[in-house]
PyMOL CGO cylinders between C-alpha atoms (Angstrom):
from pymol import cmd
from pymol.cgo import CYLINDER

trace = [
    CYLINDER, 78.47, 105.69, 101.15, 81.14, 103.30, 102.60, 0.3, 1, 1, 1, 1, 1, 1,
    CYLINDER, 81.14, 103.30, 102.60, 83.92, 104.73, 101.71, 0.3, 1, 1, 1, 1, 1, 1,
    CYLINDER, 83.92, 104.73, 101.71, 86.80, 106.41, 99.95, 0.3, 1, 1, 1, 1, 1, 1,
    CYLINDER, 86.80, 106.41, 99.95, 85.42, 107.90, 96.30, 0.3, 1, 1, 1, 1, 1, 1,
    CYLINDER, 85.42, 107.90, 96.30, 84.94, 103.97, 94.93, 0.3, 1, 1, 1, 1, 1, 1,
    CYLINDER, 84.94, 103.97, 94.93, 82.03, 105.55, 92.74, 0.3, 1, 1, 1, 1, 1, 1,
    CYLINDER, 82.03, 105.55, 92.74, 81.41, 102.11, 90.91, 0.3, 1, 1, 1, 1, 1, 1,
    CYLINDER, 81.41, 102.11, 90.91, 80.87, 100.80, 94.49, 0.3, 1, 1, 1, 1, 1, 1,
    CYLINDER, 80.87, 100.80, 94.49, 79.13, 103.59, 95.70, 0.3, 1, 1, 1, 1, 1, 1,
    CYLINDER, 79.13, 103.59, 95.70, 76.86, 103.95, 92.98, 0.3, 1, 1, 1, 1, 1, 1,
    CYLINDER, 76.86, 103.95, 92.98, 76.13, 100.31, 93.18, 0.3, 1, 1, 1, 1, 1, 1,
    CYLINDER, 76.13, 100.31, 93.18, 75.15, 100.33, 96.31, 0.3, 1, 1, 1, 1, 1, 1,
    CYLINDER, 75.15, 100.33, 96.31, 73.43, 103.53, 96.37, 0.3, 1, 1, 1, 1, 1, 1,
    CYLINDER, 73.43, 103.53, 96.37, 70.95, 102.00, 93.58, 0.3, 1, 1, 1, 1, 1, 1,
    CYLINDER, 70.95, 102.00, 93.58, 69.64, 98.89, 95.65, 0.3, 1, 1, 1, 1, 1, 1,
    CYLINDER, 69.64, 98.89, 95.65, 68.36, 101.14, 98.27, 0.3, 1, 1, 1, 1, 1, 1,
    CYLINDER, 68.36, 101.14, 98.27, 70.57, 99.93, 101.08, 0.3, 1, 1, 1, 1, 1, 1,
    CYLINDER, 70.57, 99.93, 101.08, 70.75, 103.15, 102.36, 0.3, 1, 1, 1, 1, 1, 1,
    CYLINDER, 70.75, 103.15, 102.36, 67.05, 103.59, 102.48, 0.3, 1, 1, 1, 1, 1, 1,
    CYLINDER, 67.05, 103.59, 102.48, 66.29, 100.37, 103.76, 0.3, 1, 1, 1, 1, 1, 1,
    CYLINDER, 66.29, 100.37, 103.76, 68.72, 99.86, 106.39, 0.3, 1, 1, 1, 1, 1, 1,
    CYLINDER, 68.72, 99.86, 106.39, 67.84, 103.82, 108.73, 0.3, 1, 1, 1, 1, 1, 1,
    CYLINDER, 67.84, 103.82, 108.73, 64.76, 103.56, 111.38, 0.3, 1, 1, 1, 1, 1, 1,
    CYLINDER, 64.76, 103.56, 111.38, 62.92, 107.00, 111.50, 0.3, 1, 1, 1, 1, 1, 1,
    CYLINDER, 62.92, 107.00, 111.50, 64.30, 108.79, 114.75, 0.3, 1, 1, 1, 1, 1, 1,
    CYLINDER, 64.30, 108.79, 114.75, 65.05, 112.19, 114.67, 0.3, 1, 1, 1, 1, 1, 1,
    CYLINDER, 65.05, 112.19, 114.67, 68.09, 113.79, 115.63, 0.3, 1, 1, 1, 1, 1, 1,
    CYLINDER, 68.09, 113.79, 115.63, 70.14, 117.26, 115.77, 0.3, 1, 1, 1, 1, 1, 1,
    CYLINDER, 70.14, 117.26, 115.77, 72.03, 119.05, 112.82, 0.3, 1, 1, 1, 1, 1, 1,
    CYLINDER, 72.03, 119.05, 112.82, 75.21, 120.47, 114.50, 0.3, 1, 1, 1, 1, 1, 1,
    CYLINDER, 75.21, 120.47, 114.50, 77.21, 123.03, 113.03, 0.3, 1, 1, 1, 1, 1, 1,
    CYLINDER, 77.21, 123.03, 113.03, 79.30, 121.85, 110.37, 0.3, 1, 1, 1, 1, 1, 1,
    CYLINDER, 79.30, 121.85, 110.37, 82.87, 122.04, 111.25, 0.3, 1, 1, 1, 1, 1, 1,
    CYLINDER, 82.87, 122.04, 111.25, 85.96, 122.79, 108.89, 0.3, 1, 1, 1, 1, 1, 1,
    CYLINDER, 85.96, 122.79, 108.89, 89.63, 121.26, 109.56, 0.3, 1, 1, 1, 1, 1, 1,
    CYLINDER, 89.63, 121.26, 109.56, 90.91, 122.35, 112.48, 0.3, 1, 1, 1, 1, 1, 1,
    CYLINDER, 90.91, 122.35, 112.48, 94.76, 122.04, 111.73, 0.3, 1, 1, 1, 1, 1, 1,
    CYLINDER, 94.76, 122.04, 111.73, 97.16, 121.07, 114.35, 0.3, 1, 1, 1, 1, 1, 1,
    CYLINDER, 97.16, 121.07, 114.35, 95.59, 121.32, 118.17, 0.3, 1, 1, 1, 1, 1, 1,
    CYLINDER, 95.59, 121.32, 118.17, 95.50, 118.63, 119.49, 0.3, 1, 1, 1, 1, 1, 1,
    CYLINDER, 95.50, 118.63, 119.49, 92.38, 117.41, 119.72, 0.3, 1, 1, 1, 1, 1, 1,
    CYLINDER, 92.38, 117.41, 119.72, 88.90, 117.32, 117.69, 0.3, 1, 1, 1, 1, 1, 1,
    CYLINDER, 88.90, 117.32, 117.69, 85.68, 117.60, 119.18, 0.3, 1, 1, 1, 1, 1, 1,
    CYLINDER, 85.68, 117.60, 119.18, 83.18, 115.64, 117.84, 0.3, 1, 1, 1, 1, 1, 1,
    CYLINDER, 83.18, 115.64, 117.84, 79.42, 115.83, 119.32, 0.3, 1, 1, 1, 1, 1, 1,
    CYLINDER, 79.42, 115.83, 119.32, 76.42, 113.98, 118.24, 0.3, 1, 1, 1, 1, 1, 1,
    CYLINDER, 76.42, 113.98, 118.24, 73.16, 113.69, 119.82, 0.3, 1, 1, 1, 1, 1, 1,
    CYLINDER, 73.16, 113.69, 119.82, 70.38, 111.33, 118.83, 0.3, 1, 1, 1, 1, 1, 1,
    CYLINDER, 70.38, 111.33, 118.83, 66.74, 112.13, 119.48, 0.3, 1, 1, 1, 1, 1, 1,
    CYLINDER, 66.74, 112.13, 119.48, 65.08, 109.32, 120.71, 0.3, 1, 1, 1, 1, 1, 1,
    CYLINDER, 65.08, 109.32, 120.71, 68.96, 107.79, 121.71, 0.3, 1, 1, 1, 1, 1, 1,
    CYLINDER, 68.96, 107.79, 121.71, 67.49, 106.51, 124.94, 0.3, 1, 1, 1, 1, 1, 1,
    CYLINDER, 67.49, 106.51, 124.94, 65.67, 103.50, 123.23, 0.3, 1, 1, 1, 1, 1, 1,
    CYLINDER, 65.67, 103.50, 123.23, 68.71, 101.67, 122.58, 0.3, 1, 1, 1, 1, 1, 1,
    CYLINDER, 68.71, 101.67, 122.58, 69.84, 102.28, 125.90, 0.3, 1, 1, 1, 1, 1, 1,
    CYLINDER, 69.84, 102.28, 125.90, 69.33, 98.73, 126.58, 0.3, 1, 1, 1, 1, 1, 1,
    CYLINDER, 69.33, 98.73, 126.58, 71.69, 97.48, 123.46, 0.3, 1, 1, 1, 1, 1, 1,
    CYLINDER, 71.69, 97.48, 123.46, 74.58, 99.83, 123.21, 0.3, 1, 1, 1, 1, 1, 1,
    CYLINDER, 74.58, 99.83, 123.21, 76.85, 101.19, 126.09, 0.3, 1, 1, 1, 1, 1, 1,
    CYLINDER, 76.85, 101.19, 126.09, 79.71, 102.33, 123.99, 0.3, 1, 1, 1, 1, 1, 1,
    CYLINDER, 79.71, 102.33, 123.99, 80.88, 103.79, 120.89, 0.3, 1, 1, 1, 1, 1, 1,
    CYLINDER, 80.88, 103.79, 120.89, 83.78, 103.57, 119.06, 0.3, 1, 1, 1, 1, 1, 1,
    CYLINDER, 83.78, 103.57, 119.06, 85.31, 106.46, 116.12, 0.3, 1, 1, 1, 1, 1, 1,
    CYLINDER, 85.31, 106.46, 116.12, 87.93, 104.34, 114.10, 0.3, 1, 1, 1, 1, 1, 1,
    CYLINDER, 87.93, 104.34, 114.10, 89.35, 105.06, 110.63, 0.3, 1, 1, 1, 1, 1, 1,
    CYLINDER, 89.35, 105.06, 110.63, 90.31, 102.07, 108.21, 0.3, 1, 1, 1, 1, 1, 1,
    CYLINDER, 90.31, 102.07, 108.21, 93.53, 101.06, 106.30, 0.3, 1, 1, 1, 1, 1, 1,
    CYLINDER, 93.53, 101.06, 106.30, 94.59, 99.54, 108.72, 0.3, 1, 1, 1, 1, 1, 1,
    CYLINDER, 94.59, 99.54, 108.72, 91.38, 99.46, 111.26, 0.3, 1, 1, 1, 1, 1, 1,
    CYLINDER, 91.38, 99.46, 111.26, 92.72, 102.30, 113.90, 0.3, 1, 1, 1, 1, 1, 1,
    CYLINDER, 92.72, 102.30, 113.90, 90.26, 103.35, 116.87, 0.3, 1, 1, 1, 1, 1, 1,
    CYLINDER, 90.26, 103.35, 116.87, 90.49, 107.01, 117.57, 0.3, 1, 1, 1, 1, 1, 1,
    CYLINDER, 90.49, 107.01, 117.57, 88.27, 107.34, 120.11, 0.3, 1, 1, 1, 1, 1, 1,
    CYLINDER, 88.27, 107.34, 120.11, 85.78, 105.96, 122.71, 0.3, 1, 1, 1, 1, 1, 1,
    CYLINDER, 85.78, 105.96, 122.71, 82.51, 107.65, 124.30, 0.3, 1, 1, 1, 1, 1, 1,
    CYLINDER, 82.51, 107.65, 124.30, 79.97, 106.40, 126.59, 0.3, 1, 1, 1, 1, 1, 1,
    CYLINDER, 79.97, 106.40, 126.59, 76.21, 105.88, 125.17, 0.3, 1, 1, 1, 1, 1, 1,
    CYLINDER, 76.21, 105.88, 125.17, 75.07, 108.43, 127.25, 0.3, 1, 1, 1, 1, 1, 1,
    CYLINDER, 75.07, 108.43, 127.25, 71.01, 108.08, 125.89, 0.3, 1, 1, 1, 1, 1, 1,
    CYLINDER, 71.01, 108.08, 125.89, 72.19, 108.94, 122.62, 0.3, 1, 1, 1, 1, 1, 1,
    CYLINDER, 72.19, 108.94, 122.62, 74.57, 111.63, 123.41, 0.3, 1, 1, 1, 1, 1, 1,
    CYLINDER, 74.57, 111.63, 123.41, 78.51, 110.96, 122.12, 0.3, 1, 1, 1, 1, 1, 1,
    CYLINDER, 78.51, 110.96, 122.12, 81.20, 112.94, 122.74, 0.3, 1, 1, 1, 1, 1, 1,
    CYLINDER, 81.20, 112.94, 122.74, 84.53, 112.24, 121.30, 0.3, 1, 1, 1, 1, 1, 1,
    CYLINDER, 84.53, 112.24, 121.30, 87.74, 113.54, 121.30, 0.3, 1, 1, 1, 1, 1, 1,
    CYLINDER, 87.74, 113.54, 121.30, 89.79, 112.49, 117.96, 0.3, 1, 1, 1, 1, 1, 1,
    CYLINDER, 89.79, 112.49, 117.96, 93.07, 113.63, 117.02, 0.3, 1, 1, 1, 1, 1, 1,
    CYLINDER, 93.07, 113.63, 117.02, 93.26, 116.29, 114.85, 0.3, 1, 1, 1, 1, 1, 1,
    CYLINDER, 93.26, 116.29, 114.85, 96.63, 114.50, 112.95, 0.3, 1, 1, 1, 1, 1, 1,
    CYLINDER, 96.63, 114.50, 112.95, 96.13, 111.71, 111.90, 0.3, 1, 1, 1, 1, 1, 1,
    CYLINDER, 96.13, 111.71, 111.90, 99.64, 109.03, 111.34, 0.3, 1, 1, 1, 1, 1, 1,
    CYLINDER, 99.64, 109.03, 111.34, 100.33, 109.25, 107.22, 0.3, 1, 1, 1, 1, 1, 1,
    CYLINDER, 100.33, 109.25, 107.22, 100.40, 105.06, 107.40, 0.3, 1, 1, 1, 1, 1, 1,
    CYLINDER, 100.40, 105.06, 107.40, 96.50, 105.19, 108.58, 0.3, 1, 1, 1, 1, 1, 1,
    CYLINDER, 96.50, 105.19, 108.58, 95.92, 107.94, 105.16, 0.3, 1, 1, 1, 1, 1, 1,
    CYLINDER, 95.92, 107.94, 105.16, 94.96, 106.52, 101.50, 0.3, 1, 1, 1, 1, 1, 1,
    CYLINDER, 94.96, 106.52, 101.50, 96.26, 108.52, 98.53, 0.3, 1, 1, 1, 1, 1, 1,
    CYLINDER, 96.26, 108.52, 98.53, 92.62, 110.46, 97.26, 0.3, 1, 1, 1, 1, 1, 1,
    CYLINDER, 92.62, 110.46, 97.26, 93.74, 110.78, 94.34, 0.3, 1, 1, 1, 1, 1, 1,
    CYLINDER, 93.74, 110.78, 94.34, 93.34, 107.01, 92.96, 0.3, 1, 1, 1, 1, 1, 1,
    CYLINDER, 93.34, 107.01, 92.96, 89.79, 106.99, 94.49, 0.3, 1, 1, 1, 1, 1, 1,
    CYLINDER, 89.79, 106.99, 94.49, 88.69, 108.99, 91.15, 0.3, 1, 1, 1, 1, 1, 1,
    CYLINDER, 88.69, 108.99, 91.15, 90.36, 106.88, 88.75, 0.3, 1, 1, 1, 1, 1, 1,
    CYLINDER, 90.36, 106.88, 88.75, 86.58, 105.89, 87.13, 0.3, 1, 1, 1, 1, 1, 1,
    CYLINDER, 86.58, 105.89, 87.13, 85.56, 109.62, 85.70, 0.3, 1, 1, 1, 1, 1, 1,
    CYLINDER, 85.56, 109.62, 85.70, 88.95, 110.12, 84.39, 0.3, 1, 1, 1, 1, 1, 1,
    CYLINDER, 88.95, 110.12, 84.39, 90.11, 113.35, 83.09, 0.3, 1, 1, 1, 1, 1, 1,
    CYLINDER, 90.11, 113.35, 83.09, 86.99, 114.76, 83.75, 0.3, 1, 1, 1, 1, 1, 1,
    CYLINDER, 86.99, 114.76, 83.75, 88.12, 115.79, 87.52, 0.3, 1, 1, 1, 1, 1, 1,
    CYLINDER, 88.12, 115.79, 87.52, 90.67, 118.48, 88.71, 0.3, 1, 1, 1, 1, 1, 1,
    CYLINDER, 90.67, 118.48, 88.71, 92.32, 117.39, 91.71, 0.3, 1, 1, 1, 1, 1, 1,
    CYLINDER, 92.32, 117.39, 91.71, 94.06, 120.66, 93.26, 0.3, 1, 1, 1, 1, 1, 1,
    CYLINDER, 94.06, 120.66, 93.26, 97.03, 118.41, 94.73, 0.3, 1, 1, 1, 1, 1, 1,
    CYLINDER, 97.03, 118.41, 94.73, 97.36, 114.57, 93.77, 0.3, 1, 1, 1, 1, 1, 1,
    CYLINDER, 97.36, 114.57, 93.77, 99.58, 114.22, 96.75, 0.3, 1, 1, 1, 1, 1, 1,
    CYLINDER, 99.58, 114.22, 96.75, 96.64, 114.54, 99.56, 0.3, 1, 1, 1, 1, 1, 1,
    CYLINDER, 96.64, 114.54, 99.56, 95.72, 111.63, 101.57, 0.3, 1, 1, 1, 1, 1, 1,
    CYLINDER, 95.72, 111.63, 101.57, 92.91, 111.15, 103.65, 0.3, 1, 1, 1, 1, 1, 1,
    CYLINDER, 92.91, 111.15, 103.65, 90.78, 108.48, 106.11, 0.3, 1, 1, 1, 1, 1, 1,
    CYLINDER, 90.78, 108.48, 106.11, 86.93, 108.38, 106.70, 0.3, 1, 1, 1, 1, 1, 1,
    CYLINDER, 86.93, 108.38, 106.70, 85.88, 108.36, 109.84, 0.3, 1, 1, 1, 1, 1, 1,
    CYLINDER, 85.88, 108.36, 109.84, 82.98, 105.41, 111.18, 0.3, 1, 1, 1, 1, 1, 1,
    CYLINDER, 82.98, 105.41, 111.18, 81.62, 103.92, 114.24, 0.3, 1, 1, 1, 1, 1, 1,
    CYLINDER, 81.62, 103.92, 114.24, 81.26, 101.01, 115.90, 0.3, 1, 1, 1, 1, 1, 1,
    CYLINDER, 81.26, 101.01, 115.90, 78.85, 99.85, 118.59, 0.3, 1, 1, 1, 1, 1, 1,
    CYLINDER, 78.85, 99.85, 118.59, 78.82, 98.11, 121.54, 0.3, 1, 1, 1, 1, 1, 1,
    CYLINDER, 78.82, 98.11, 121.54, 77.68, 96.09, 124.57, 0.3, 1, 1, 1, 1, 1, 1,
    CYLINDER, 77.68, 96.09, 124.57, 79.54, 95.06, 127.77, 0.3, 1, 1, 1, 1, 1, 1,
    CYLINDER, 79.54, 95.06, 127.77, 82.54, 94.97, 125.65, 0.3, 1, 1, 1, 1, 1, 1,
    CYLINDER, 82.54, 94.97, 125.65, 80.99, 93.06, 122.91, 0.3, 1, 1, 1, 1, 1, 1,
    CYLINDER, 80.99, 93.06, 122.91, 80.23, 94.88, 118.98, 0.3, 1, 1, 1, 1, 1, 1,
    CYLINDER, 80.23, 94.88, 118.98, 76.76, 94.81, 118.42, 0.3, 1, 1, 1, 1, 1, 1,
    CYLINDER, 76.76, 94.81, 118.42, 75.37, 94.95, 114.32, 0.3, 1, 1, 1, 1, 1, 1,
    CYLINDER, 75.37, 94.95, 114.32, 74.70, 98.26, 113.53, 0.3, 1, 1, 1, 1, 1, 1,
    CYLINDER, 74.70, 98.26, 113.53, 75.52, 102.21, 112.97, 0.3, 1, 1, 1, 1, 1, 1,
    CYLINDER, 75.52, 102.21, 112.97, 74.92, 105.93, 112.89, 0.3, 1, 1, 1, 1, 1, 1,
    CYLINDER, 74.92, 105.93, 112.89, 74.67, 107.94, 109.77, 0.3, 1, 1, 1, 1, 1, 1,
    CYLINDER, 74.67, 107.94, 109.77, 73.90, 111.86, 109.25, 0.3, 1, 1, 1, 1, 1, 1,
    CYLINDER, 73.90, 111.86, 109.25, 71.74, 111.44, 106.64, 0.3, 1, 1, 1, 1, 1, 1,
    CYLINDER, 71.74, 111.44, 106.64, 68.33, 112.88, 105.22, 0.3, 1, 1, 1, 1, 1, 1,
    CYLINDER, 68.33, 112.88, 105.22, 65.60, 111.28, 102.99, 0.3, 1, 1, 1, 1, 1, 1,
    CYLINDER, 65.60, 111.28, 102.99, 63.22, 112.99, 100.01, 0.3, 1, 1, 1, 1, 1, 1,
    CYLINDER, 63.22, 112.99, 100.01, 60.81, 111.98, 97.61, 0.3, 1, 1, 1, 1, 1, 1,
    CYLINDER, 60.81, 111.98, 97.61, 63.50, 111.03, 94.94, 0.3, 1, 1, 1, 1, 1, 1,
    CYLINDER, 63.50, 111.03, 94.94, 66.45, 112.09, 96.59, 0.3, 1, 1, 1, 1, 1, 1,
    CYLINDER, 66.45, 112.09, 96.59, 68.60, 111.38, 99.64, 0.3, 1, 1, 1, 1, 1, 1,
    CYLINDER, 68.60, 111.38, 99.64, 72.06, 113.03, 101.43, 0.3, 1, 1, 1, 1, 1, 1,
    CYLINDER, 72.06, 113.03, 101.43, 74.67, 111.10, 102.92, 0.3, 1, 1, 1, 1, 1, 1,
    CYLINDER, 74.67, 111.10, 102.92, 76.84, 112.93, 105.27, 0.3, 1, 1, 1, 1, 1, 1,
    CYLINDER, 76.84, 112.93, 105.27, 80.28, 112.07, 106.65, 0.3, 1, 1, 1, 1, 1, 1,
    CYLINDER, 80.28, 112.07, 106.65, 83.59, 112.80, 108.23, 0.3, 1, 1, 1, 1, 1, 1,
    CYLINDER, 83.59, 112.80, 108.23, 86.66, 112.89, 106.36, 0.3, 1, 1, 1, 1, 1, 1,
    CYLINDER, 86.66, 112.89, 106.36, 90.07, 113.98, 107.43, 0.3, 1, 1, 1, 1, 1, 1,
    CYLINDER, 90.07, 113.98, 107.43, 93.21, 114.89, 105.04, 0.3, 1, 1, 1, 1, 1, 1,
    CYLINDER, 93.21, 114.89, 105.04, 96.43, 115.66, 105.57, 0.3, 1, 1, 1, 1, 1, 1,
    CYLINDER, 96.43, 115.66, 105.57, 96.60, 119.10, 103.30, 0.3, 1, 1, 1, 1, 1, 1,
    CYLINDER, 96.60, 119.10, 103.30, 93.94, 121.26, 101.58, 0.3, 1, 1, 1, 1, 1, 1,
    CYLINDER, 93.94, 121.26, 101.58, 91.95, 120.09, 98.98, 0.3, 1, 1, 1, 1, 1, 1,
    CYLINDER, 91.95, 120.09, 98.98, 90.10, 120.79, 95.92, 0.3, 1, 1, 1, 1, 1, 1,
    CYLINDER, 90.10, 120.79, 95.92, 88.07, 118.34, 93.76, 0.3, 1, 1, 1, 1, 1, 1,
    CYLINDER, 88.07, 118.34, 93.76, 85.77, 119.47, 91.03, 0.3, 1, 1, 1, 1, 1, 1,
    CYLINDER, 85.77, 119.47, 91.03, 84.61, 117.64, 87.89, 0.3, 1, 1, 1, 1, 1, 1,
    CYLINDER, 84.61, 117.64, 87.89, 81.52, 116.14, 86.07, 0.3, 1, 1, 1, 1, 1, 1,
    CYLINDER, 81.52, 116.14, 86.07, 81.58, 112.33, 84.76, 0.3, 1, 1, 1, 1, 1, 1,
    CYLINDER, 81.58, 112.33, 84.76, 79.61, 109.66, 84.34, 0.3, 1, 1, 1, 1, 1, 1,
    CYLINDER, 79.61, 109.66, 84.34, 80.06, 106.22, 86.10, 0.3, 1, 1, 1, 1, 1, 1,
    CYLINDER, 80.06, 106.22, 86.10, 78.31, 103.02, 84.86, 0.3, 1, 1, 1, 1, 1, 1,
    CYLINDER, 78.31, 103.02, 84.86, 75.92, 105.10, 83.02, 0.3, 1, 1, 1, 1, 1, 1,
    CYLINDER, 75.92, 105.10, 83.02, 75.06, 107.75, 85.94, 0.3, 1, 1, 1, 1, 1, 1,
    CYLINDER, 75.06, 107.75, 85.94, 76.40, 111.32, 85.93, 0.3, 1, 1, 1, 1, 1, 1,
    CYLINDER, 76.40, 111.32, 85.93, 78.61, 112.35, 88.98, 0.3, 1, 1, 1, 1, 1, 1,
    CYLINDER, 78.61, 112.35, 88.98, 79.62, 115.83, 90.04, 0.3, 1, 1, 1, 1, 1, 1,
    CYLINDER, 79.62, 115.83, 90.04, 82.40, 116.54, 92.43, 0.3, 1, 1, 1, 1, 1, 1,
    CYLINDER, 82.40, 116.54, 92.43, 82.22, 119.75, 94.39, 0.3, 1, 1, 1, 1, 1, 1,
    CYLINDER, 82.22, 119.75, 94.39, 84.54, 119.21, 97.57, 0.3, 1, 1, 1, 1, 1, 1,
    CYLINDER, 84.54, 119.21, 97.57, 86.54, 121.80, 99.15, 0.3, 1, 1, 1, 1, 1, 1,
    CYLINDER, 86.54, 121.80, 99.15, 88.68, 120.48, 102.36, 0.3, 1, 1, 1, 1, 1, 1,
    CYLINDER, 88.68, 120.48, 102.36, 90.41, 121.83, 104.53, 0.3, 1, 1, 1, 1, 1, 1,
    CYLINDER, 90.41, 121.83, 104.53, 93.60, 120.16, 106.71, 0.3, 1, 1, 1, 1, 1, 1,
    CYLINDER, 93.60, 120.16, 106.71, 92.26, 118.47, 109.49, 0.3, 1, 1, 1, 1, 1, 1,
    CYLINDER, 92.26, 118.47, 109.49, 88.44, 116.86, 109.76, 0.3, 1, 1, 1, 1, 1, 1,
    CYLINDER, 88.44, 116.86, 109.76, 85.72, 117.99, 107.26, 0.3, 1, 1, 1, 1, 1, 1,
    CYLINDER, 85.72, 117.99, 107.26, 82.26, 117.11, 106.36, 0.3, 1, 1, 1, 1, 1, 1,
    CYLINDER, 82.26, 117.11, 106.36, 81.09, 116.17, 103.01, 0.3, 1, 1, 1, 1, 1, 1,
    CYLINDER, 81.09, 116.17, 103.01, 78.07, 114.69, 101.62, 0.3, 1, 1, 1, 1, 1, 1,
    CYLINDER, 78.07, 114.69, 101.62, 77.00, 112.70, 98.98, 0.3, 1, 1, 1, 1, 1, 1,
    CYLINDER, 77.00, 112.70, 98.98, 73.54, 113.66, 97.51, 0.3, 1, 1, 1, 1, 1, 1,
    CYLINDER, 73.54, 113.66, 97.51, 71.99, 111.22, 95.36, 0.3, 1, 1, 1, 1, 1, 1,
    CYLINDER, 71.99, 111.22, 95.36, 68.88, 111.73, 93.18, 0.3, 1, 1, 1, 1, 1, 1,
    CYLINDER, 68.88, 111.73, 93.18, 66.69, 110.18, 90.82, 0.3, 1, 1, 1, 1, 1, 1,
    CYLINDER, 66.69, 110.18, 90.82, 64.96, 111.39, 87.44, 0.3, 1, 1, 1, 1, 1, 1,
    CYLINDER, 64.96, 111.39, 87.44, 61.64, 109.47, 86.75, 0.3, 1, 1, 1, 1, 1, 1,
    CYLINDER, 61.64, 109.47, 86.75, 61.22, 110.25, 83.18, 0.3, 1, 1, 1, 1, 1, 1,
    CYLINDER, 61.22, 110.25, 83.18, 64.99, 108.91, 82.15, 0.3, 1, 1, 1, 1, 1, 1,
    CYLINDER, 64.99, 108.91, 82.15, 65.12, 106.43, 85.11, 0.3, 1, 1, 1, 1, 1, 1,
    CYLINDER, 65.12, 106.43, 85.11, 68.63, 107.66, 85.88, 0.3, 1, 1, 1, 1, 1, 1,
    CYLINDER, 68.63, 107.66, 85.88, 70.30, 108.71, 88.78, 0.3, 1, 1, 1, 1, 1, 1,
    CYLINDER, 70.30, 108.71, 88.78, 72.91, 111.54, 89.20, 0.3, 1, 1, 1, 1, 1, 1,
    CYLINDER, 72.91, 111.54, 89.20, 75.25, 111.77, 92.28, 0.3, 1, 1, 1, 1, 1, 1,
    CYLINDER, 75.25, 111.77, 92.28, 76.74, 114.42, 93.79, 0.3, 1, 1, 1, 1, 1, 1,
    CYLINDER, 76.74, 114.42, 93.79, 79.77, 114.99, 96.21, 0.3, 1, 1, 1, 1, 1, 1,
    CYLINDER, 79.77, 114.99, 96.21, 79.78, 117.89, 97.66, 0.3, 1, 1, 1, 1, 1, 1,
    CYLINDER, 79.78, 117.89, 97.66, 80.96, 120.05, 100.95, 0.3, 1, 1, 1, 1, 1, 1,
    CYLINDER, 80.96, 120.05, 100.95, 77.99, 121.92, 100.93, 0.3, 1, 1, 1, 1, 1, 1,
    CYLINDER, 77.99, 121.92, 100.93, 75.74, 120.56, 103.54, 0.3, 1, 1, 1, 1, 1, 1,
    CYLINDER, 75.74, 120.56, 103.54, 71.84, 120.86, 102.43, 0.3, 1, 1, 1, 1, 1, 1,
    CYLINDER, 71.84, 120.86, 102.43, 69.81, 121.58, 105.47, 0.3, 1, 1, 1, 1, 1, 1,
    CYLINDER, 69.81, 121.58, 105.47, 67.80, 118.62, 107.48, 0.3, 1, 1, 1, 1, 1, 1,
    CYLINDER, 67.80, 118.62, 107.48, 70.75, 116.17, 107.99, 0.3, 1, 1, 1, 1, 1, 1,
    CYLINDER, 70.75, 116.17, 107.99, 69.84, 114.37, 111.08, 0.3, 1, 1, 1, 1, 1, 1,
    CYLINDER, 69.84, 114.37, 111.08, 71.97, 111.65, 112.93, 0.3, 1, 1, 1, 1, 1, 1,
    CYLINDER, 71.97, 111.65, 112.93, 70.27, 108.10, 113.05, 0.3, 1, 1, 1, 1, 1, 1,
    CYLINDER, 70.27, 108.10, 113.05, 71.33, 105.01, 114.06, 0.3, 1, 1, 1, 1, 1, 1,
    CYLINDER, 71.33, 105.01, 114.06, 69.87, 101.81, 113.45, 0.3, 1, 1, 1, 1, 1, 1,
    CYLINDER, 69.87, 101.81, 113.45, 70.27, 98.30, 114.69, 0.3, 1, 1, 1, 1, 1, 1,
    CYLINDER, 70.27, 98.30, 114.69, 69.92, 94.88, 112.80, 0.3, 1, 1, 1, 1, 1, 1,
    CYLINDER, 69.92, 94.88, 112.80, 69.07, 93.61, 116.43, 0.3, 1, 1, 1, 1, 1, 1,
]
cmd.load_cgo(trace, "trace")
């Protein structure tokens, strides 16, 4: 899911499979889903990838950076698959997008607890003696017929988002309860054989199994 609430976009995309297609099979380690952590001054952010130590060779750095504009927050070594990051726990209002316009498709249908909020997502970039290499990591986890998307997302005040809609055809639920500071959510997409329809789901309640991949195009 890449990234504000664009659920055309996301839906879109989520349909062809990209997400499927694009993860290699390596296991990794659920951590303990944080909340928002306010106003310290730093965020700790650790992820460790099972198996990290085969792209060794390819990636020597990661980078945490937000968009609107592109902003790094943070750098860690590619320790075999083991990153450790410290973000900021404020984020700059210029480097935060409005949430509210990123529901615009379902409408009325969602209650946005403050319209006022704004918020970044949080991705990463890899690299090589200095150089990006093609490629992520995603906390995600794959079923027979559904999948879960998990991601970092910080805003700038609490937030609640609930609804039901339907986008292009699809139905979408929103179940997201945020905190200030950094939060995960997840996006949990699944797929009905006997109406050939999908239904989506956005939602702060992590199912269990997420596991951090990464994947190279290399």
């Amino acid at each position: 899911m890449k990234k504000f609430f664009n659920l055309s976009a996301i839906i879109a995309i989520v349909s062809c499979g990209i997400f499927i297609t694009s993860l290699t099979s390596c296991n990794g380690t659920q951590p303990t889903p944080p909340g928002g952590n306010g106003d310290t001054a730093k965020y700790n952010l650790s992820i460790r990838l099972e198996e990290g130590s085969s792209f060794s060779s390819k990636i020597d750095e990661v980078k945490a950076y937000i968009q609107n504009p592109s902003t790094i927050l943070a750098t860690a070594p590619y320790n075999n698959g083991v990153l450790n990051f410290e973000l900021p726990a404020t984020l700059a209002s210029n480097n935060l997008i409005p949430i509210s316009e990123e529901f615009s498709d379902l409408g009325n249908s969602v209650t946005i607890s403050d319209t006022s909020v704004k918020g970044a997502f949080l991705d990463f970039r890899l690299f090589k003696s200095g150089v990006q290499v093609d490629g992520n990591i995603e906390y995600y986890l794959e079923a027979p017929l559904s999948m879960a998307y998990a991601y970092y997302i910080y805003v700038d005040k609490d937030l609640t988002v609930s609804g039901t809609g339907n986008v292009d055809g699809d139905v979408v639920t929103l179940d997201l309860k945020y905190k200030k500071g950094w939060n995960l959510s997840c996006e949990i997409e699944s797929y009905n054989i006997i109406t050939q329809q999908f239904a989506y789901s956005f939602t702060t309640t992590l199912p269990s199994g997420l596991k951090w991949y990464i994947y190279s195009e290399d």
